[in-house]
Backbone as CSV, one residue per row, in Angstrom:
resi,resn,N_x,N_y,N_z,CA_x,CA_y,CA_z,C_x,C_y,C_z
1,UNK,-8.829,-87.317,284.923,-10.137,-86.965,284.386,-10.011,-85.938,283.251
2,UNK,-8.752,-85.283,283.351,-8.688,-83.669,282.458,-7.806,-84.183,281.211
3,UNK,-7.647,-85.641,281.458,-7.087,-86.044,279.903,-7.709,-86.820,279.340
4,UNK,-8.545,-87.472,280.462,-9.963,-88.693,279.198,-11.079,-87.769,278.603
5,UNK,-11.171,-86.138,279.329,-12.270,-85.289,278.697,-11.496,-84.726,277.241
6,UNK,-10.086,-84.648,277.658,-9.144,-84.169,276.518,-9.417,-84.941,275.026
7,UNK,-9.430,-86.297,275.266,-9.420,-87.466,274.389,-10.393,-87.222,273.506
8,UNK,-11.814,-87.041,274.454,-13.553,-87.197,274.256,-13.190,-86.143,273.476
9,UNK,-12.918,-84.721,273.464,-13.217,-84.065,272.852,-12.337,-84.055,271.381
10,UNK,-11.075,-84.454,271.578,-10.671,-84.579,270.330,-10.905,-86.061,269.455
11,UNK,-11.423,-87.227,269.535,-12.314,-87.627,269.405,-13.540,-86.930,268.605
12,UNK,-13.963,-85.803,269.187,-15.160,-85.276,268.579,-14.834,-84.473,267.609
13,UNK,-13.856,-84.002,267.164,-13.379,-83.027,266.989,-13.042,-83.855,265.811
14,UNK,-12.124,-84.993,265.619,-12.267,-86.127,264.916,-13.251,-86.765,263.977
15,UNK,-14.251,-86.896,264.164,-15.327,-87.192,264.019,-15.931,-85.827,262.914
16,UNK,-16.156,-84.532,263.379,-16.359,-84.128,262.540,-15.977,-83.729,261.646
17,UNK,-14.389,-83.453,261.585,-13.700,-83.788,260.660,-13.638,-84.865,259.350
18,UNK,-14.087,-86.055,259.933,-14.251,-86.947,258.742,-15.638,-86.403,258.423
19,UNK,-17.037,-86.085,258.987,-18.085,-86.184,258.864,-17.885,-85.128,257.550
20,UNK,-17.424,-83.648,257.731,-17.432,-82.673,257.040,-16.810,-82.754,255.908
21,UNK,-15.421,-83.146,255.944,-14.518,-83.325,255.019,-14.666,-83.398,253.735
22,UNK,-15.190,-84.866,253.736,-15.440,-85.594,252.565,-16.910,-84.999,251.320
23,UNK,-17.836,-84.702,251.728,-18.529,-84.151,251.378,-18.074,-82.642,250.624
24,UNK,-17.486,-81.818,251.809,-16.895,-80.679,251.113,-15.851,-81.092,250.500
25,UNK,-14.310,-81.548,250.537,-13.971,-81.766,249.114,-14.400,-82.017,248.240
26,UNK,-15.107,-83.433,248.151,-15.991,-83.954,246.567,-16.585,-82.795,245.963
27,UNK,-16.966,-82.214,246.553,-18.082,-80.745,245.873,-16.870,-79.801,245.269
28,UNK,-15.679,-79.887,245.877,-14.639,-78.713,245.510,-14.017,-77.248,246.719
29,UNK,-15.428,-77.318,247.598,-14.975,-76.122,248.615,-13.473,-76.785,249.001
30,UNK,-13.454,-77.804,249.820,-12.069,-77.966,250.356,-11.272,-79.018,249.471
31,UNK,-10.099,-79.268,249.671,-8.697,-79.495,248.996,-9.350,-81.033,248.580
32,UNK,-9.025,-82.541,248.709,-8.821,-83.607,248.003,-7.891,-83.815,249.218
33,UNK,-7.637,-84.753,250.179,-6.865,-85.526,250.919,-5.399,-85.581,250.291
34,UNK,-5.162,-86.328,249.128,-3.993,-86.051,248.743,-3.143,-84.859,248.862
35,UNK,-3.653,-83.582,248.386,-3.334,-82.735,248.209,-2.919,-82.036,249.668
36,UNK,-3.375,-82.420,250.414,-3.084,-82.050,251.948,-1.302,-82.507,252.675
37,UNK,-1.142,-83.333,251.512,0.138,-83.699,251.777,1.425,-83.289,250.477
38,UNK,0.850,-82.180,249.823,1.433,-81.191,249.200,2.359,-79.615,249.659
39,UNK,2.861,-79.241,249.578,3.265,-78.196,249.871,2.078,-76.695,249.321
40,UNK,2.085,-75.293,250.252,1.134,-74.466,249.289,-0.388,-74.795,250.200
41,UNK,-0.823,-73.179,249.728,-1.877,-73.207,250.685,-3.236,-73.908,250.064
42,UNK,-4.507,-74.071,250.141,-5.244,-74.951,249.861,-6.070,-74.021,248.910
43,UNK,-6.339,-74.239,247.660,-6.825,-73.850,246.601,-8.199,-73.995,246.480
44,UNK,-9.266,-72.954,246.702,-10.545,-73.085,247.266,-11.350,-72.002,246.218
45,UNK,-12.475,-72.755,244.761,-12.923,-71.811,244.234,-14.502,-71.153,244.983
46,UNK,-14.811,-69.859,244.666,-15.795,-69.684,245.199,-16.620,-69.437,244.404
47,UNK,-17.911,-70.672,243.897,-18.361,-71.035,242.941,-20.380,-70.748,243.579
48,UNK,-21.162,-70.641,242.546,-22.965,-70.820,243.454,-22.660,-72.334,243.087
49,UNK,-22.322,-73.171,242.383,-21.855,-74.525,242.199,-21.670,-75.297,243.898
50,UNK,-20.667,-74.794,243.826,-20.559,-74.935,245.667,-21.278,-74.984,246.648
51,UNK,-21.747,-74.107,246.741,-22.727,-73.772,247.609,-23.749,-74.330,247.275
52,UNK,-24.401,-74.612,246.386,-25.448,-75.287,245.972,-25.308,-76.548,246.387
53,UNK,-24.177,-77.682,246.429,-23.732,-78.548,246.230,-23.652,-79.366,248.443
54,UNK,-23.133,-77.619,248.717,-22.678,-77.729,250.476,-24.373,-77.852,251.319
55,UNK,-25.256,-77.258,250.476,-26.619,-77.387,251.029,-26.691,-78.911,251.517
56,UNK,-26.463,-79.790,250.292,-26.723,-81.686,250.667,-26.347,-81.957,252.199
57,UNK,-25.585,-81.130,252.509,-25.385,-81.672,254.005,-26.177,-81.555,255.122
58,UNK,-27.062,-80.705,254.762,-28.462,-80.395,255.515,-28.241,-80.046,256.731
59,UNK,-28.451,-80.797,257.635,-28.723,-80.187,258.938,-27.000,-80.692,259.782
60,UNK,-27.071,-79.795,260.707,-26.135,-79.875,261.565,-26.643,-80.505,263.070
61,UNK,-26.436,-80.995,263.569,-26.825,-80.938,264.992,-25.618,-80.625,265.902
62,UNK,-26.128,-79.442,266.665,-24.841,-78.761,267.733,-25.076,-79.278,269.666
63,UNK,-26.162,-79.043,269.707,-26.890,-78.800,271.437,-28.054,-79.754,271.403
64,UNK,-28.073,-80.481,272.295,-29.495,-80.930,272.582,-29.997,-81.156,274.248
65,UNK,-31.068,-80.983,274.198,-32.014,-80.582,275.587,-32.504,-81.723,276.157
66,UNK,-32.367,-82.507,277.376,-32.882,-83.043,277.676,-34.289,-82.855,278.601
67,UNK,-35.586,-83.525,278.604,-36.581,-82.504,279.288,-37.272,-83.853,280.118
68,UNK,-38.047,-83.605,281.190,-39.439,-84.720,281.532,-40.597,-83.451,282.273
69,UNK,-41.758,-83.880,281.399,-42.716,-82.521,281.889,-43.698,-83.345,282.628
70,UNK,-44.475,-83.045,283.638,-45.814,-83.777,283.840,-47.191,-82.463,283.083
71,UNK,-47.621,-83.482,282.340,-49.004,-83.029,281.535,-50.404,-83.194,282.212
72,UNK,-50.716,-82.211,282.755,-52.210,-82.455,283.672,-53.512,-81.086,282.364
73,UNK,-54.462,-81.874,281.792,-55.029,-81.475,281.392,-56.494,-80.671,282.331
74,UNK,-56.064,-81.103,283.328,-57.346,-80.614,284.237,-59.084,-80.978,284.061
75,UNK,-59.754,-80.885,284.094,-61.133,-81.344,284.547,-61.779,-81.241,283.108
76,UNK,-62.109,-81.620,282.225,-62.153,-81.945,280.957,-63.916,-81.220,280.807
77,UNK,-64.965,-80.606,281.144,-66.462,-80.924,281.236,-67.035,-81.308,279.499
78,UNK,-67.973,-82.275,279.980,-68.604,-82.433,279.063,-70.524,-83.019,279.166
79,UNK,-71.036,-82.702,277.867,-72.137,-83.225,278.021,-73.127,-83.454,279.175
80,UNK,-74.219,-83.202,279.300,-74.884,-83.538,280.392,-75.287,-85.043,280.447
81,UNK,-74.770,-86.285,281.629,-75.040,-87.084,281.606,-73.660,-87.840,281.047
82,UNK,-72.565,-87.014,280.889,-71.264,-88.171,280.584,-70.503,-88.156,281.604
83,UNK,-69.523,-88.517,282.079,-68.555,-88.253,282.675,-67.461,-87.467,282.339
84,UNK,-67.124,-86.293,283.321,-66.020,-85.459,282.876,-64.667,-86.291,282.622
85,UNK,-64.009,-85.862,281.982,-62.724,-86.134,281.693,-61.418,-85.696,282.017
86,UNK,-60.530,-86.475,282.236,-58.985,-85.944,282.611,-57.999,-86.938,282.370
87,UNK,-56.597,-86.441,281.734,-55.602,-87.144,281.197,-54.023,-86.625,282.398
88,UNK,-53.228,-86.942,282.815,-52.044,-86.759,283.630,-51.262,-87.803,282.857
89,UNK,-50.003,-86.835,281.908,-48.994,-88.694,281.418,-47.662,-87.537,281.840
90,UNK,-46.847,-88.483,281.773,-45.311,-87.840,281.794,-44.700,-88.228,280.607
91,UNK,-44.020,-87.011,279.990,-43.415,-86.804,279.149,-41.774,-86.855,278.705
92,UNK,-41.244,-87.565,278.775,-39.887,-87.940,278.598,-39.402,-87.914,276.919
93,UNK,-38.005,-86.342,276.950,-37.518,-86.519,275.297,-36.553,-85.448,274.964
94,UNK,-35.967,-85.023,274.285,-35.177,-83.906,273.969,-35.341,-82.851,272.798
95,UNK,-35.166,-81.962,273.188,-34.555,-81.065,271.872,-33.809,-80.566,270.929
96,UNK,-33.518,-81.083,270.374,-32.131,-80.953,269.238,-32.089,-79.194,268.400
97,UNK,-30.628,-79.126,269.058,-30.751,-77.530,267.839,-29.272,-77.630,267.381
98,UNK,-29.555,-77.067,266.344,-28.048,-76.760,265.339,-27.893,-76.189,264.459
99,UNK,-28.046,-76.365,262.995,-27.901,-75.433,261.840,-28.366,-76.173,260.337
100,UNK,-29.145,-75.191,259.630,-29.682,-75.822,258.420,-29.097,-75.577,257.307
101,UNK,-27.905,-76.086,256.974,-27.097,-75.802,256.546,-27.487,-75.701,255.080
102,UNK,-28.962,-75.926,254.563,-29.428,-76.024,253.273,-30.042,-73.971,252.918
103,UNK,-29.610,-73.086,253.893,-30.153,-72.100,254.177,-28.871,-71.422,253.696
104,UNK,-27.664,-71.754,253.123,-26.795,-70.998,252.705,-26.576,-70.377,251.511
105,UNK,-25.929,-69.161,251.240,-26.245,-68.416,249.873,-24.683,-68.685,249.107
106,UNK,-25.271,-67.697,248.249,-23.645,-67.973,247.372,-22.869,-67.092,248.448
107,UNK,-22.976,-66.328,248.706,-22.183,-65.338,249.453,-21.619,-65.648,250.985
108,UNK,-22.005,-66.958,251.711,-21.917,-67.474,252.441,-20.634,-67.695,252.519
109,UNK,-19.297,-67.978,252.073,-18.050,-68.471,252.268,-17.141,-67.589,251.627
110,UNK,-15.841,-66.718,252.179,-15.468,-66.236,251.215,-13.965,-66.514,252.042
111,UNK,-12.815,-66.749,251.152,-11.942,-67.595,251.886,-11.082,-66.626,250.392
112,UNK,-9.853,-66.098,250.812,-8.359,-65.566,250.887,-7.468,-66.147,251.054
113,UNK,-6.663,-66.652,250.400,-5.598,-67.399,250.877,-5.702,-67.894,252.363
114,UNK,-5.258,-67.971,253.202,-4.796,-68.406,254.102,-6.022,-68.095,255.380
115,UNK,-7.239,-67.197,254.774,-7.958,-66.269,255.670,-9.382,-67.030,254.963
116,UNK,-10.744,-67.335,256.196,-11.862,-67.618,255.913,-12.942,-67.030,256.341
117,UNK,-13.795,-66.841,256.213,-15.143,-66.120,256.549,-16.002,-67.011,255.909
118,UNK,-17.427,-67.390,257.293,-18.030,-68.619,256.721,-19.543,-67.560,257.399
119,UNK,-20.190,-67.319,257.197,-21.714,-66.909,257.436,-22.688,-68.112,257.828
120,UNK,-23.085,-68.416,258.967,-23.612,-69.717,259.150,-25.466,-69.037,259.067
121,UNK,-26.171,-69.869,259.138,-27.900,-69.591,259.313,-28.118,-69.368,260.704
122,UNK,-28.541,-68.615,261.298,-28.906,-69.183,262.952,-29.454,-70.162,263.276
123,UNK,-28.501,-70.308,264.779,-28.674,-71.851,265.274,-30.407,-71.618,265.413
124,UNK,-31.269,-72.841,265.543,-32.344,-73.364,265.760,-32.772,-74.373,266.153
125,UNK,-34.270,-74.294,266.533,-34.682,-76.088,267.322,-34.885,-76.448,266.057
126,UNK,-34.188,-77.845,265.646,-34.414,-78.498,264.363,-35.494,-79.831,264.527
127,UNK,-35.420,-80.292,265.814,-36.137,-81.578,266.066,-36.838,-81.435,267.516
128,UNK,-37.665,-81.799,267.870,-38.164,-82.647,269.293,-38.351,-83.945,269.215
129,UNK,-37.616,-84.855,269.976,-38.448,-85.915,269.726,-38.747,-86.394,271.062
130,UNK,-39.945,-87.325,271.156,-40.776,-87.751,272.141,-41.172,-89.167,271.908
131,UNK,-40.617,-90.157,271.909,-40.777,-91.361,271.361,-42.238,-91.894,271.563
132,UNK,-43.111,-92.874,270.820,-43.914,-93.486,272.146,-43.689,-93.845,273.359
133,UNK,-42.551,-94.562,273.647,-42.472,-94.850,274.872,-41.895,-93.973,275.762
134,UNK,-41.853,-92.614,275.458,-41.494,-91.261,276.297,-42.703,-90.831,276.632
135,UNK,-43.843,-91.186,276.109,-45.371,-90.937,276.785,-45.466,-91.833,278.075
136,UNK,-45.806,-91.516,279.694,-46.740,-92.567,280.250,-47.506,-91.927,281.108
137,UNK,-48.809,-92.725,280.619,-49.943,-92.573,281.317,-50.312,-92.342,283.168
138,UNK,-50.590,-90.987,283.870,-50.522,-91.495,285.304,-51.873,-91.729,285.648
139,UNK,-53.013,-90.827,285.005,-54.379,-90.500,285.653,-54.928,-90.616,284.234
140,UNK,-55.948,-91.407,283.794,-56.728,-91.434,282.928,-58.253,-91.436,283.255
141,UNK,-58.636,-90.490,283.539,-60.472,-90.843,283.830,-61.513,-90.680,282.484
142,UNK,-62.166,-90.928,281.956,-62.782,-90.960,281.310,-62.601,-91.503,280.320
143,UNK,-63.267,-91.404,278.842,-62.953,-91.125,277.398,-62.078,-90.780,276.767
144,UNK,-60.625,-90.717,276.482,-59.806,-89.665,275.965,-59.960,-90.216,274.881
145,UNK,-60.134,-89.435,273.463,-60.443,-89.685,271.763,-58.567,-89.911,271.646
146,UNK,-58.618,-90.135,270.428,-57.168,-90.040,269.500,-56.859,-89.024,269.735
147,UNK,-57.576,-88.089,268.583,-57.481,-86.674,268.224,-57.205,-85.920,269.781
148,UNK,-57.671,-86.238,270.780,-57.437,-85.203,272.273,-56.371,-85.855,272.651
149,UNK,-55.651,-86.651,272.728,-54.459,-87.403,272.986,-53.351,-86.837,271.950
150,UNK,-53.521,-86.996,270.734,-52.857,-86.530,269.849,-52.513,-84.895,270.170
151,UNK,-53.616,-84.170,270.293,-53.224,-82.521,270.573,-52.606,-82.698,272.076
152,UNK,-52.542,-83.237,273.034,-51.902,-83.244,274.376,-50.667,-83.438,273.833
153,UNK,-50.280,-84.079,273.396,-48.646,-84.656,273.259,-48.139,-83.772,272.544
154,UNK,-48.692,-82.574,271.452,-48.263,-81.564,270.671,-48.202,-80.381,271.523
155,UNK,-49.260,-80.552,272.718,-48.704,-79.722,273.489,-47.523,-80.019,274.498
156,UNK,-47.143,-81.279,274.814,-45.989,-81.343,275.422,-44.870,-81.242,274.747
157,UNK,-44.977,-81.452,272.783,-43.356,-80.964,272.632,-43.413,-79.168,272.192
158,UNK,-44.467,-78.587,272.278,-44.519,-77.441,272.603,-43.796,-76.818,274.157
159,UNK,-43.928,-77.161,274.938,-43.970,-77.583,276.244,-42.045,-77.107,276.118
160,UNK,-41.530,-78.311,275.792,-40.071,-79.389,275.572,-39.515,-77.892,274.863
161,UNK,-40.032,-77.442,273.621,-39.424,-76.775,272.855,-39.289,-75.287,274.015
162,UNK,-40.344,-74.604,274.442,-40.503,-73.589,275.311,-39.165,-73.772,276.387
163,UNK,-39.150,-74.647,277.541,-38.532,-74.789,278.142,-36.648,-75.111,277.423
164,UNK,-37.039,-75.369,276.439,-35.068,-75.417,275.713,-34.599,-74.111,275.128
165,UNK,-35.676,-73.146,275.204,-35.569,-72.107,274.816,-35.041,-71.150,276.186
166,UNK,-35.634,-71.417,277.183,-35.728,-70.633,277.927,-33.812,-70.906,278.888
167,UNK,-34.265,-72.255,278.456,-32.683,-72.833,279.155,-31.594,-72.502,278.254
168,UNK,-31.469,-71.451,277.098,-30.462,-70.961,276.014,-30.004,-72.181,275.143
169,UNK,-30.624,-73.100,274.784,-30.281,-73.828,274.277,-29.777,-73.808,272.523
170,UNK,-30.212,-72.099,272.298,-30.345,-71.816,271.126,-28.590,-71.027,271.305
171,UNK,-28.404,-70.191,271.986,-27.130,-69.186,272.562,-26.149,-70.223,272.110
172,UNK,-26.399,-71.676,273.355,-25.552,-72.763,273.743,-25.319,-73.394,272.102
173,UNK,-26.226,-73.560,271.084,-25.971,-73.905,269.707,-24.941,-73.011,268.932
174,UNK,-25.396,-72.207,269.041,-24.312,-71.600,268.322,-23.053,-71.006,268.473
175,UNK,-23.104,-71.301,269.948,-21.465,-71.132,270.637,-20.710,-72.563,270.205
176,UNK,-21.303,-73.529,270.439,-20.691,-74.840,269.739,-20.351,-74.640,268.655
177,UNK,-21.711,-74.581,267.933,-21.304,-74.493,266.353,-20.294,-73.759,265.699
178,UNK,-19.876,-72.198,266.649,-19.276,-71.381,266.215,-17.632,-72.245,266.287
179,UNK,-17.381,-72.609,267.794,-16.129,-73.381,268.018,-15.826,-74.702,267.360
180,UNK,-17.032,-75.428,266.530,-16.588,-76.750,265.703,-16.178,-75.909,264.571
181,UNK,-16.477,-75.061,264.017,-16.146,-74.902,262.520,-14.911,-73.860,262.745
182,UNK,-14.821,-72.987,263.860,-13.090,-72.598,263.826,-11.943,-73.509,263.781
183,UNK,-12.063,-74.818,265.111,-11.723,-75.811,264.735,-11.384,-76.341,263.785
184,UNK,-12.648,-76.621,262.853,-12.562,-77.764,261.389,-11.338,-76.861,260.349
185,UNK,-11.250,-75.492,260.385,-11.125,-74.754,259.186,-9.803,-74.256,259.575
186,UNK,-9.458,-74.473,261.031,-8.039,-74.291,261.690,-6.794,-75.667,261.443
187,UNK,-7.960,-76.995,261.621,-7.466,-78.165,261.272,-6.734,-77.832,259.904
188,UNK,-7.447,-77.436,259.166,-7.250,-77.400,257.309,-6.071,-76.638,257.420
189,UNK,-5.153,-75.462,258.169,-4.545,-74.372,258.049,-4.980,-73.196,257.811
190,UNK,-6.057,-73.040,258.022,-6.405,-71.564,257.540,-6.158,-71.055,258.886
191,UNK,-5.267,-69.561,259.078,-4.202,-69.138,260.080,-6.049,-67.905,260.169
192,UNK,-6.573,-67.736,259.774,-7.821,-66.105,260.223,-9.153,-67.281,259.681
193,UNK,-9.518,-67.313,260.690,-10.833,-68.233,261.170,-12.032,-67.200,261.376
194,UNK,-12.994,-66.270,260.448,-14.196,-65.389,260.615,-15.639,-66.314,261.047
195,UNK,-16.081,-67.116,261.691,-17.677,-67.296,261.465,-18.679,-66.541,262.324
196,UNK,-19.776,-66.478,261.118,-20.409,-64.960,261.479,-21.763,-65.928,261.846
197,UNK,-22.715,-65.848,262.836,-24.104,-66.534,263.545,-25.198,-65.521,263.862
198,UNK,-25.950,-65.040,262.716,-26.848,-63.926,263.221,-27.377,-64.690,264.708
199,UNK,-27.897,-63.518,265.612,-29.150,-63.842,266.775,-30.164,-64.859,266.127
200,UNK,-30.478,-65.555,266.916,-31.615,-66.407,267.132,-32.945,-65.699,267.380
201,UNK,-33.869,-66.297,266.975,-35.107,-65.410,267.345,-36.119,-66.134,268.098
């Protein structure tokens, strides 16, 4: 079991490697593939060019939350002469957090020969999603409009987001994030691996 998790993770580890790579060479932060099979440490300018360029990669995804809430709106009153109202659906969906990587400055990367320091954005919830078919209906009595259906379900990925918060899902992001990019930048040879993750808020 402690060598197919071994695999999975380098595998992943794999993966972002190609994901990252290519993007940052073409731009110039990291080396050209060829050149990796050169002698000499990896020749890295530190340009706002760059950085401008490393934004395109946008978002990261590190952690994600899995959630199912039950939504009871309770006794709805209305009008004299209508029937009160009430909605009960279950909510099935996750929370995605990671890094916006379009939030980086020039000052963000500063790399020494052989030594790197990378300043990341704090990790954050970047997504909820709640598909339609992660909505279902248990108790419907009355009338429910669009618009009151529509604000219920904004309150359940309110809901989704609260509870991924509370479960550190933000901590859990950027402990990942912190260990993929020592990783990625250890892969390359760089022997002093710095990444810096302000607190989350």
């Amino acid at each position: 079991m402690k060598k197919i998790l071994s695999l999975l993770q380098l595998a992943a580890l794999l993966a972002i490697l190609l994901l990252l790579y290519g993007p940052l060479a073409k731009i110039g932060l990291l080396p050209p593939l060829p050149s990796l099979f050169h002698s000499g440490p990896p020749q890295i300018e530190d340009t706002p060019v760059i950085v401008q360029q490393v934004k395109n990669i946008a978002q990261m995804f590190t952690q994600t939350f899995y959630d199912e809430i039950v939504y009871d709106t309770g006794v709805m009153r209305t009008p004299l002469f209508q029937a009160n109202k009430r909605l009960i659906f279950i909510a099935k969906g996750e929370v995605i957090a990671g890094f916006d990587l379009s939030e980086l400055s020039e000052k963000s990367v500063i790399r020494r020969e052989r030594s790197i320091v990378v300043k990341l954005p704090p990790a954050r919830v970047l997504d909820v999603v709640i598909n339609p078919s992660g909505f279902e209906t248990f108790i419907e009595e009355g009338e429910i409009t669009f618009e009151e259906t529509k604000k219920f379900h904004e309150d359940a990925r309110r809901i989704f987001e609260r509870n991924a918060r509370q479960k550190g899902i933000l901590r859990n992001s950027a402990a990942q994030g912190r260990a993929m990019f020592e990783k990625f930048f250890r892969l390359l040879g760089f022997e002093t691996v710095d990444i810096i993750i302000p607190a989350s808020r």
